[in-house]
DSSP file (Angstrom, degrees, kcal/mol; ACC not computed):
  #  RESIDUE AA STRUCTURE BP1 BP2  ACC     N-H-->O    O-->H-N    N-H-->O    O-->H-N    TCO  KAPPA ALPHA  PHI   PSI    X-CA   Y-CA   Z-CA
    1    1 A X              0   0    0      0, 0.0     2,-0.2     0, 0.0    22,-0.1   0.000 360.0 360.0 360.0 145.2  113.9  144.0  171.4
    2    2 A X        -     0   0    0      1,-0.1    48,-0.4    20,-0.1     2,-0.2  -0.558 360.0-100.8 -94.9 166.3  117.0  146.6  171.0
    3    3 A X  E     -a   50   0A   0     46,-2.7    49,-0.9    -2,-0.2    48,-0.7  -0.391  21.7-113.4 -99.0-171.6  116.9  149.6  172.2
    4    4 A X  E     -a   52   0A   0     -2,-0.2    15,-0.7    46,-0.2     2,-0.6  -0.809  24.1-158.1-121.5 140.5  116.2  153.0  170.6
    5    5 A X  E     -aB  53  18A   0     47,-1.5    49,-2.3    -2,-0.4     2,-0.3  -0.901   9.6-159.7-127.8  98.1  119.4  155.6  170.6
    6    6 A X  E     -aB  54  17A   0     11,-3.2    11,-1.6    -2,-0.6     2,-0.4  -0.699   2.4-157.0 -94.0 171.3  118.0  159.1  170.2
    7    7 A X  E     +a   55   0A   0     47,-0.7    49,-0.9    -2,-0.3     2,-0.2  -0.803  20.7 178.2-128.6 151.6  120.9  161.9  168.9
    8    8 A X  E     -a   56   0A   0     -2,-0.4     7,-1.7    47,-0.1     2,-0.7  -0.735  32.0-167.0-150.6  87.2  120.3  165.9  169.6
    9    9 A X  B     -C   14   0A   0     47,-0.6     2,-0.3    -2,-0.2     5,-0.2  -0.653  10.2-175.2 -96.9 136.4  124.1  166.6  167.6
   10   10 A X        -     0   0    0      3,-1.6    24,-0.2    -2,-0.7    -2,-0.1  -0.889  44.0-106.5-106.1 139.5  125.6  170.3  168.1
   11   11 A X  S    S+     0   0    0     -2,-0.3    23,-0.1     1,-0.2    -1,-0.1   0.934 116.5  15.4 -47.3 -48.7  128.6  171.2  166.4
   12   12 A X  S    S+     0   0    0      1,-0.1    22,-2.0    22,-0.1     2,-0.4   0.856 131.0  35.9 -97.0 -33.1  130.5  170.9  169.8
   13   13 A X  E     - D   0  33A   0     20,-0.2    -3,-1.6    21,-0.1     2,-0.5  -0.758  60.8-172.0-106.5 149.6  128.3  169.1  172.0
   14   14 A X  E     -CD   9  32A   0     18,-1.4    18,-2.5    -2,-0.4     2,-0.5  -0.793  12.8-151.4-146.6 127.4  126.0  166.3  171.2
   15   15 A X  E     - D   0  31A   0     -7,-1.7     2,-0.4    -2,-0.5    16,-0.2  -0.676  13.6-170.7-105.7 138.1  123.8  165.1  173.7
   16   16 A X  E     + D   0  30A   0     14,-3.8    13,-2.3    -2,-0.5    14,-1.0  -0.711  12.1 165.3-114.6 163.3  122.6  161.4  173.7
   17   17 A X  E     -BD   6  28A   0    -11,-1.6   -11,-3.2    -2,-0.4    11,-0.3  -0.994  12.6-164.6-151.7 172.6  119.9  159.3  175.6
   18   18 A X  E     -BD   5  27A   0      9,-1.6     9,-2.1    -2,-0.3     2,-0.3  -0.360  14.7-114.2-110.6-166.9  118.3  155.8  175.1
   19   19 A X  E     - D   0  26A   0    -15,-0.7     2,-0.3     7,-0.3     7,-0.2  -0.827  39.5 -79.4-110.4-162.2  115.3  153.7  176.2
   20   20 A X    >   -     0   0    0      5,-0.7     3,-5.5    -2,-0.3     5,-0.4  -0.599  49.7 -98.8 -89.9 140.9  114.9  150.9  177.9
   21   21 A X  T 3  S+     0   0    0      1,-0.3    -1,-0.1    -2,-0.3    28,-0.0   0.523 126.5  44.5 -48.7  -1.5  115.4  147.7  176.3
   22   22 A X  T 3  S-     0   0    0     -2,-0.4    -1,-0.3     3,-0.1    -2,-0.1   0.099 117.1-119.1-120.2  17.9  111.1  147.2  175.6
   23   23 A X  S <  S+     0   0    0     -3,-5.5    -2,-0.1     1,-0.1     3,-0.1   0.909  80.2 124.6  58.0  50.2  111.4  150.9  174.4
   24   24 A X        +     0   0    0     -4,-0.3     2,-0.7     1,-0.2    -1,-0.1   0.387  57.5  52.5-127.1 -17.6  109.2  152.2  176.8
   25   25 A X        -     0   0    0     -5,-0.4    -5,-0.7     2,-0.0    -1,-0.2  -0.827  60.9-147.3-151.6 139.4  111.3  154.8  178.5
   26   26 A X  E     -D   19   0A   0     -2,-0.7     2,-0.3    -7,-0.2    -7,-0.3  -0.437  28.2-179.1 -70.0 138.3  113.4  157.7  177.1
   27   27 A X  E     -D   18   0A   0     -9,-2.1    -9,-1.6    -2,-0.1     2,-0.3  -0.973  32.9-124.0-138.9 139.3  116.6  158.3  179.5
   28   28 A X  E     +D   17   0A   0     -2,-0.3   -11,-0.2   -11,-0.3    95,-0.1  -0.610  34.7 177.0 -72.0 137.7  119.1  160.8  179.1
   29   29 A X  E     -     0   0A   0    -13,-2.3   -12,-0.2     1,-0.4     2,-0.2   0.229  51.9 -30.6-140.1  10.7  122.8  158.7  178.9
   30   30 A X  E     -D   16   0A   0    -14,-1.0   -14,-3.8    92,-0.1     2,-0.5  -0.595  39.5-122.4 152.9 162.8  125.5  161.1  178.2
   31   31 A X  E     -D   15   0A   0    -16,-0.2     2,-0.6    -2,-0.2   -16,-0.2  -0.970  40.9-175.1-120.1 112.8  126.8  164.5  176.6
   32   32 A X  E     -D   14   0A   0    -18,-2.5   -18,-1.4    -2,-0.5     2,-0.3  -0.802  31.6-101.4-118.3 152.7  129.6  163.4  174.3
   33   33 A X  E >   -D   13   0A   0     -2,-0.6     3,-1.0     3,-0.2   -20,-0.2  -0.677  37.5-114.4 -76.1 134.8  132.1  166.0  172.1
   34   34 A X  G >> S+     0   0    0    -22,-2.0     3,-1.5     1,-0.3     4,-0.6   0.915 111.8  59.8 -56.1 -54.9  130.9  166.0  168.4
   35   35 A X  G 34 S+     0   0    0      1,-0.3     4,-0.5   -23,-0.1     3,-0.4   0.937 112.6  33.0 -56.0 -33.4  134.4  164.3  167.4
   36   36 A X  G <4 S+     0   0    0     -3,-1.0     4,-0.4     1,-0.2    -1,-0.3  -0.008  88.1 100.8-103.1  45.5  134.1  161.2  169.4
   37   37 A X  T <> S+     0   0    0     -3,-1.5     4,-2.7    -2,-0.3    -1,-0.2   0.639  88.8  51.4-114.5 -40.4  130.0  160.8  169.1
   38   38 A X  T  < S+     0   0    0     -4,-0.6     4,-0.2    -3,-0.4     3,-0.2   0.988 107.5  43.7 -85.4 -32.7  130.8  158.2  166.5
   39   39 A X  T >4 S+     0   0    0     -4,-0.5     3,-0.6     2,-0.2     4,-0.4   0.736 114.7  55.5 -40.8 -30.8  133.2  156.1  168.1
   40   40 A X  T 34 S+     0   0    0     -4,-0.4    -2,-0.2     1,-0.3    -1,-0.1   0.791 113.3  40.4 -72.0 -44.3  130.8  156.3  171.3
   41   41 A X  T 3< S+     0   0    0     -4,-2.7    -1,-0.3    -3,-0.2    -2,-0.2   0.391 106.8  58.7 -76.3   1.6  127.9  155.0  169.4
   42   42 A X  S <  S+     0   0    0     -3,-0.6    -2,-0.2    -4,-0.2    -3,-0.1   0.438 118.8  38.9-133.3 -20.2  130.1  152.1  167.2
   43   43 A X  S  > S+     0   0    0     -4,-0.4     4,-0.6     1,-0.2    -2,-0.2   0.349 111.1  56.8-114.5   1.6  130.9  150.6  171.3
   44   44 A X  H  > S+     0   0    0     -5,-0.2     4,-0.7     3,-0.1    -2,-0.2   0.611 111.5  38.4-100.2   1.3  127.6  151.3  172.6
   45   45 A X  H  4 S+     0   0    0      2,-0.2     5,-0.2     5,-0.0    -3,-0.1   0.226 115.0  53.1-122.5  -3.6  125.7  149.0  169.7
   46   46 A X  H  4 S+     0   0    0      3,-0.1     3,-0.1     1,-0.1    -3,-0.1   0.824 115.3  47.6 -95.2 -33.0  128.6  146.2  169.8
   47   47 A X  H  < S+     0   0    0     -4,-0.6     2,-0.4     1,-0.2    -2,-0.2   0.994 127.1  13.6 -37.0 -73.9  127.6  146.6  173.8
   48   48 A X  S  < S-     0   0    0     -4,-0.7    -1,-0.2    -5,-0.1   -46,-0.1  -0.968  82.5-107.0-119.0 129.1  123.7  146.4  173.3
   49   49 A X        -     0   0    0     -2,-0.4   -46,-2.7    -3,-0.1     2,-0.4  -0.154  42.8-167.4 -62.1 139.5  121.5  145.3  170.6
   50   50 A X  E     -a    3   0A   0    -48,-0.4   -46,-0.2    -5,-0.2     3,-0.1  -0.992   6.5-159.0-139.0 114.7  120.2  149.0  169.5
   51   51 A X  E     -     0   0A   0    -48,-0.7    36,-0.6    -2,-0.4     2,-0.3   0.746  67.2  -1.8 -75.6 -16.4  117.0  148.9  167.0
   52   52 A X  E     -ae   4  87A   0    -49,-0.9   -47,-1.5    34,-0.2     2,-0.5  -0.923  60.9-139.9-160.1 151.7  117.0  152.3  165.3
   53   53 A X  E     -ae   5  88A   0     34,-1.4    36,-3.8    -2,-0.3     2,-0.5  -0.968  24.2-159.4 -80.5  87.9  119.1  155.6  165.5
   54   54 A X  E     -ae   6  89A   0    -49,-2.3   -47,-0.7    -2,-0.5     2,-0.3  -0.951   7.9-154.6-124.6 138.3  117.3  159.0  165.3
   55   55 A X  E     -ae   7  90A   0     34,-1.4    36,-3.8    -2,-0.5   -47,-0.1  -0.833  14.3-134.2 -55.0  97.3  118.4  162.0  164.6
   56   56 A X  E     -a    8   0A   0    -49,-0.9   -47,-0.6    -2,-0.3     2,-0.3  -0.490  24.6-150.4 -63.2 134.9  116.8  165.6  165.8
   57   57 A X        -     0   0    0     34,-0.5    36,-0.3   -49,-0.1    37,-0.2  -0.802   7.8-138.4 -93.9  87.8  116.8  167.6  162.6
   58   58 A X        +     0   0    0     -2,-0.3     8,-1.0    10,-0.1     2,-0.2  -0.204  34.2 165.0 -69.9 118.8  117.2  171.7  163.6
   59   59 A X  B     -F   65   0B   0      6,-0.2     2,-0.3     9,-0.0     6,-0.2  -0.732  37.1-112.6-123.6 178.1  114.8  173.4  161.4
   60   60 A X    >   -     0   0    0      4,-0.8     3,-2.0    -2,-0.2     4,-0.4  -0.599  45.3 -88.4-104.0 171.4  113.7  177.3  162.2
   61   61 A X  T 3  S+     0   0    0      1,-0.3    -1,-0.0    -2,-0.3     0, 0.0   0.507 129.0  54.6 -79.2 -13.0  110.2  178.2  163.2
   62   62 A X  T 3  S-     0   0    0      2,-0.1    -1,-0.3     3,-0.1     3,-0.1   0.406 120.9-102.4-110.1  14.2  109.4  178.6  158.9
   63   63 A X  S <  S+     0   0    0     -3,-2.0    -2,-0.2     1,-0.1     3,-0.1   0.688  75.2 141.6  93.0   5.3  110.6  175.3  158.2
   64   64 A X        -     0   0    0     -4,-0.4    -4,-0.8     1,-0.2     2,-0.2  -0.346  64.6 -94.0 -93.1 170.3  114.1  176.2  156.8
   65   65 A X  B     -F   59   0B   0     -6,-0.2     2,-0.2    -3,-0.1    -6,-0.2  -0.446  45.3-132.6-100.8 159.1  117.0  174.6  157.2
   66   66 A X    >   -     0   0    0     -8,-1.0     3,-1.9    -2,-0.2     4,-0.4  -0.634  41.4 -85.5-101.0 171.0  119.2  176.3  160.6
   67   67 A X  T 3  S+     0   0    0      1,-0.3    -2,-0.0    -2,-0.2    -1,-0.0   0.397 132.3  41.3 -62.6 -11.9  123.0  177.2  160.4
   68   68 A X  T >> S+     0   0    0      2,-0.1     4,-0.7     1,-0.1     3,-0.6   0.372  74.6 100.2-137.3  34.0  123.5  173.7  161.4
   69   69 A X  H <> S+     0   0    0     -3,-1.9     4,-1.4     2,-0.2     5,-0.3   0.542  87.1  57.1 -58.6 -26.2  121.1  171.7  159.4
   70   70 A X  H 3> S+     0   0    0     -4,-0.4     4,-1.2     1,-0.2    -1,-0.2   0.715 106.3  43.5 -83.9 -20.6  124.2  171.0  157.1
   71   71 A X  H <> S+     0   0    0     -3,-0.6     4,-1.0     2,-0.2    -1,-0.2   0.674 114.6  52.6-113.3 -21.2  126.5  169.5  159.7
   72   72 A X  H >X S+     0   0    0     -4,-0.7     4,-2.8     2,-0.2     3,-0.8   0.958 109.6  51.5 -70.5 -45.9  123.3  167.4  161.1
   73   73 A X  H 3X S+     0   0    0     -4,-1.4     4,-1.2     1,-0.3    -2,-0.2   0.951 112.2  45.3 -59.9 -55.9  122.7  166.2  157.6
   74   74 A X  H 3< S+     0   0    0     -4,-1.2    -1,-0.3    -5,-0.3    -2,-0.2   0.833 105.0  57.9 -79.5   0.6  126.3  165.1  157.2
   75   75 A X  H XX S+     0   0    0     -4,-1.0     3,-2.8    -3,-0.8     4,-1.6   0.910 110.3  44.5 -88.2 -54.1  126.7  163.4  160.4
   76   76 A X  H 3X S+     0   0    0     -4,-2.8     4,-0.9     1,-0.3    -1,-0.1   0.657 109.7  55.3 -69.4   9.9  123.6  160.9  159.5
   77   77 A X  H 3< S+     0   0    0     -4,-1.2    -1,-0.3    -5,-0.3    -2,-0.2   0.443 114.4  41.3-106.1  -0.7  125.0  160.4  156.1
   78   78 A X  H <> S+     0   0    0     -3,-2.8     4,-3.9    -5,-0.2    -2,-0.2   0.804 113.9  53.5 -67.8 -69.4  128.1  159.4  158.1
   79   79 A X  H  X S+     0   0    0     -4,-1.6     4,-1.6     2,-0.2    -3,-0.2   0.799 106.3  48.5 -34.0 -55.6  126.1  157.4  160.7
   80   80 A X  H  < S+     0   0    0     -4,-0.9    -1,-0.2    -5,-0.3     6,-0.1   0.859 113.6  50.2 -70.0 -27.6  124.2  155.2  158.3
   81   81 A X  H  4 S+     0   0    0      1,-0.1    -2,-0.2     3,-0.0     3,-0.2   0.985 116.0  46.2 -85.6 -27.0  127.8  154.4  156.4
   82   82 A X  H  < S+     0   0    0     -4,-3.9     2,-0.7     1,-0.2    -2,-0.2   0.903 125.0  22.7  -1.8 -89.4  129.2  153.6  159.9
   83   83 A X  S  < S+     0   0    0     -4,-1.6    -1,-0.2     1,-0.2   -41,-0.0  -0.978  74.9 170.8-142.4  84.2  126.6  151.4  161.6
   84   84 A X        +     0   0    0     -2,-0.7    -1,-0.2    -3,-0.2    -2,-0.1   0.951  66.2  60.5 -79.4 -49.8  125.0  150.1  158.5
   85   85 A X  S    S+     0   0    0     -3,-0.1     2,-1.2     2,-0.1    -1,-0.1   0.546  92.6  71.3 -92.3  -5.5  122.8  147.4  160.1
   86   86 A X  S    S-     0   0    0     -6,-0.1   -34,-0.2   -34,-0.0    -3,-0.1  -0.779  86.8-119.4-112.5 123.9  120.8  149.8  162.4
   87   87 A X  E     -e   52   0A   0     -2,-1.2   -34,-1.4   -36,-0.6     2,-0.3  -0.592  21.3-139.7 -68.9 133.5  118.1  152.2  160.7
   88   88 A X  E     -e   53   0A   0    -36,-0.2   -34,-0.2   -12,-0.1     2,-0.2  -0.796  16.0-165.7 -96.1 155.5  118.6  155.7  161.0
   89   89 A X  E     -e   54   0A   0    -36,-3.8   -34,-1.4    -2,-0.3     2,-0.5  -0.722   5.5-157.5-121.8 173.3  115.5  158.2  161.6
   90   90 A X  E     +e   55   0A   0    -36,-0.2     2,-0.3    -2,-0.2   -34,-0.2  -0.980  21.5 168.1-135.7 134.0  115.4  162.0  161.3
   91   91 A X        -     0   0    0    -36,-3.8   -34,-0.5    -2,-0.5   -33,-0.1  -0.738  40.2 -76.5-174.1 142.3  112.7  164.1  163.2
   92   92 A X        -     0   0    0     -2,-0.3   -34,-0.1   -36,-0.2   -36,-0.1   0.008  29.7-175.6 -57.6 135.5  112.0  167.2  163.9
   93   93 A X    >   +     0   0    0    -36,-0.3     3,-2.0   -38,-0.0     4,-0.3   0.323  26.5 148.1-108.0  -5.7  113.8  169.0  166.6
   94   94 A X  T 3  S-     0   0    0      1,-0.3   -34,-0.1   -37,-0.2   -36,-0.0  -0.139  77.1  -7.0 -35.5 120.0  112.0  172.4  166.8
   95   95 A X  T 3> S+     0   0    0      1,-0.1     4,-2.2     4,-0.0    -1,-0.3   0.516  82.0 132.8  54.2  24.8  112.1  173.7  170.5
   96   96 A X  H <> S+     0   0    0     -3,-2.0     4,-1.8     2,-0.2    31,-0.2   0.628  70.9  55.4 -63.0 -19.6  113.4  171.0  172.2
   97   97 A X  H  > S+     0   0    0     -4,-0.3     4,-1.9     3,-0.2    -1,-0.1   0.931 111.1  38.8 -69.3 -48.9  115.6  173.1  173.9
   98   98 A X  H  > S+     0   0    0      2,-0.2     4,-2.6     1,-0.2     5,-0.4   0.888 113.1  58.0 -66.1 -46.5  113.3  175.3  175.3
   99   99 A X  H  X S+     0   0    0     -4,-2.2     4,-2.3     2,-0.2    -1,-0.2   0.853 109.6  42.0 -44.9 -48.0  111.3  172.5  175.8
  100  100 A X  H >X S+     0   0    0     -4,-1.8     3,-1.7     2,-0.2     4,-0.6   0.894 114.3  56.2 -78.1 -73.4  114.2  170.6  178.1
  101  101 A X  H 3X S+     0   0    0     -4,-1.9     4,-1.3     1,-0.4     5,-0.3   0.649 112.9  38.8 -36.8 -71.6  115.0  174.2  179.9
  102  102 A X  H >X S+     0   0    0     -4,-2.6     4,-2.6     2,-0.2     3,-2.3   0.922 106.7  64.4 -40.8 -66.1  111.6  174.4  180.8
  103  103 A X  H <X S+     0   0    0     -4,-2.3     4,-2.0    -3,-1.7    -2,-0.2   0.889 112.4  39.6 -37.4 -62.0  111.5  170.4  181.6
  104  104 A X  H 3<>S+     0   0    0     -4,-0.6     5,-3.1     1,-0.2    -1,-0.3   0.755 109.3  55.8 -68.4 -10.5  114.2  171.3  184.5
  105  105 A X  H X<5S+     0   0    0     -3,-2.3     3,-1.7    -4,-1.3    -2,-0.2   0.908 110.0  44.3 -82.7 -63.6  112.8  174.2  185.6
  106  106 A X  H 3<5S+     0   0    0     -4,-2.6    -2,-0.2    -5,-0.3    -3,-0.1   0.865 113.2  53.2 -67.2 -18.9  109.7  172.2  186.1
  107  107 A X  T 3<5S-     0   0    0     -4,-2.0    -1,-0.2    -5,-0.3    -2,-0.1   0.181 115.7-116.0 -78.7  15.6  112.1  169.0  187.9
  108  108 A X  T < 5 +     0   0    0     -3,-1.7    -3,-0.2     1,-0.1    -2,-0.1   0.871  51.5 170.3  39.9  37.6  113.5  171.8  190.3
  109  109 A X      < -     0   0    0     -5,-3.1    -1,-0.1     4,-0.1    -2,-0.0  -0.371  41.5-111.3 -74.9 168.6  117.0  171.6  189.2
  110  110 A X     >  -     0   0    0      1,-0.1     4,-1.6    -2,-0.0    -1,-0.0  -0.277  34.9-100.3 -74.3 176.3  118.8  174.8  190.9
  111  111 A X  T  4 S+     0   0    0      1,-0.2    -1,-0.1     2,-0.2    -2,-0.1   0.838 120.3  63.6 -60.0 -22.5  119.9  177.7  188.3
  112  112 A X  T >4 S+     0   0    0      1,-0.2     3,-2.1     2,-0.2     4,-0.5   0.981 101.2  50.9 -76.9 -70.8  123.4  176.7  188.2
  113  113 A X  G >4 S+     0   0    0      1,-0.3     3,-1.8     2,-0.2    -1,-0.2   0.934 107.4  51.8 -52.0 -39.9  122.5  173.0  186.5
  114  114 A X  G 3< S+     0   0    0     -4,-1.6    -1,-0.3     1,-0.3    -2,-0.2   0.676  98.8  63.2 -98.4  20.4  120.5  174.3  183.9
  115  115 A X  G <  S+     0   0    0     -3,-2.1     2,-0.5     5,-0.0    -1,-0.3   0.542  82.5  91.5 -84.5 -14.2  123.2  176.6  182.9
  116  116 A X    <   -     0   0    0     -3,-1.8     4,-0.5    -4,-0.5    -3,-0.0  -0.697  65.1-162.4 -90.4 116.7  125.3  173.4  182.1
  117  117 A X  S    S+     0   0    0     -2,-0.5     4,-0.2     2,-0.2    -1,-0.1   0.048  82.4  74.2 -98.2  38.0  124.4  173.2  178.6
  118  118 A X  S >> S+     0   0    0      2,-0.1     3,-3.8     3,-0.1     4,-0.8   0.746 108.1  49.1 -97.0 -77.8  125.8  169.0  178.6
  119  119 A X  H 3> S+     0   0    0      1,-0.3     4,-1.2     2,-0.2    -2,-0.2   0.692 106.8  45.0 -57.5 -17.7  122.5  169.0  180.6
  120  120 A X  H 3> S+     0   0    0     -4,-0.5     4,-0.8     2,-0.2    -1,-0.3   0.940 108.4  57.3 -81.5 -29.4  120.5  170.7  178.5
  121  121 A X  H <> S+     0   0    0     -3,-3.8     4,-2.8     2,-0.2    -2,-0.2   0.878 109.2  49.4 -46.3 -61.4  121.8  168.8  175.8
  122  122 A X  H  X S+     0   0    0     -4,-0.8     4,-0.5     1,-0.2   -93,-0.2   0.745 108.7  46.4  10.5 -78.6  120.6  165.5  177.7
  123  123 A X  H  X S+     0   0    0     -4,-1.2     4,-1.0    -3,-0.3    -1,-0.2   0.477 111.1  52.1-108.4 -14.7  117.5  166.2  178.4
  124  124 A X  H  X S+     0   0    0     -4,-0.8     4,-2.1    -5,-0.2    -2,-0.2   0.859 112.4  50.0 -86.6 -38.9  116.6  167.7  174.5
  125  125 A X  H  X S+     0   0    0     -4,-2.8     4,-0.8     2,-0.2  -108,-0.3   0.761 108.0  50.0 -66.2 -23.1  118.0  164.5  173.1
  126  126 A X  H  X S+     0   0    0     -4,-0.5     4,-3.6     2,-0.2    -2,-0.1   0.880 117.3  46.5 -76.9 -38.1  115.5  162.2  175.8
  127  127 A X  H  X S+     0   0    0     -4,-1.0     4,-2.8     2,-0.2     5,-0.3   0.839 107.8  55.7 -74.9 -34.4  112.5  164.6  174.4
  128  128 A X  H  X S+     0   0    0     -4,-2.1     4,-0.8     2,-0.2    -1,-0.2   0.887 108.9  40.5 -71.1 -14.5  113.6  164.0  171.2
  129  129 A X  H >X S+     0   0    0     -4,-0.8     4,-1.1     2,-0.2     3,-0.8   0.936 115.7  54.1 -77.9 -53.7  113.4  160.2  171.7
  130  130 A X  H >X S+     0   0    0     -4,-3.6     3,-2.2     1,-0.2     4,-1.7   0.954 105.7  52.6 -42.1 -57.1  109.9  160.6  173.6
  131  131 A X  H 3X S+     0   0    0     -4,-2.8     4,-6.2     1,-0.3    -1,-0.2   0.856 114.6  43.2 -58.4 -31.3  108.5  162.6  170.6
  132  132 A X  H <X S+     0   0    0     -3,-0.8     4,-0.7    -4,-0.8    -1,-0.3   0.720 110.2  55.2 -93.4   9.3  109.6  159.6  168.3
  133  133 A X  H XX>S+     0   0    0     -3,-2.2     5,-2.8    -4,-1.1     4,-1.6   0.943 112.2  43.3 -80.1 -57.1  108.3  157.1  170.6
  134  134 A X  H 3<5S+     0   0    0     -4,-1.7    -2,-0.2     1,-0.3    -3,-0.2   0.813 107.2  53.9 -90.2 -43.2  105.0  158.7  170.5
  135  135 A X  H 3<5S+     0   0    0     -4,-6.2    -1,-0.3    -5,-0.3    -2,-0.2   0.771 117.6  44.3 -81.2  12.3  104.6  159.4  166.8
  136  136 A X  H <<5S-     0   0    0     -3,-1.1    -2,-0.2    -4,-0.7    -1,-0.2   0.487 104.0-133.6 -55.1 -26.1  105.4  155.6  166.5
  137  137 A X  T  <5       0   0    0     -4,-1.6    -3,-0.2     1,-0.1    -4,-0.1   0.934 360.0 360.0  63.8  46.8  103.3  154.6  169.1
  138  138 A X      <       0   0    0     -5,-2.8    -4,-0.1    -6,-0.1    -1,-0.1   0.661 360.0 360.0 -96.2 360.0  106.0  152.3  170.7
């Protein structure tokens, strides 16, 4: 089995995390800068066999697309001509942020770390991988 590469992309930051090769645990694995996120993924799958790529999709609380639903949409229409061999996924990313802020808060990081928005980045891309782990039931 390959492992599973979730994406949480921001116009400047994009934070990534994997699991473990039997896909059974989400880990946060780096905060990369939006220009070099595809070079970073194109040596991280010639590294390790990687089964699927998904993509948090930033919608607003009505369903609508966000001020950077457009630039998420063209990075996974990028991704799949990239890295053709590896299926990409989309799923929805609604409050994953809040969701990691809270998630350190509840891990006791001090204030100062969860002001580093790399980490917040992190830790919303690792939820976003749990959330597709779980509606797959992998």
């Amino acid at each position: 089995m390959g492992r599973i590469i979730a994406i949480d992309y921001g116009n400047k930051r994009v934070g990534v995390a994997v699991t473990d090769p039997l896909q059974l645990i989400a880990t946060p694995l780096d905060t990369i800068h939006a220009k070099d996120i595809l070079a970073f993924l194109k040596s991280y799958v010639q590294q390790e066999p990687v089964d699927a790529l998904v993509v948090g999709m930033p919608r607003t609380l009505d369903n609508t697309p966000t001020d950077v639903t457009s630039a998420v949409v063209g990075f996974v229409r990028k991704l799949k001509k990239e890295i053709p061999g590896i299926p990409v996924y989309t799923i929805d990313e609604r409050f994953t942020s809040r969701m990691a802020f809270q998630a350190m808060i509840d891990g006791g990081l001090k204030k100062k770390a969860r002001q580093n928005k790399a980490t917040v980045d992190k830790v919303s891309a690792t939820i976003i991988l749990q959330s597709y782990l779980a509606q797959n039931n992998l």
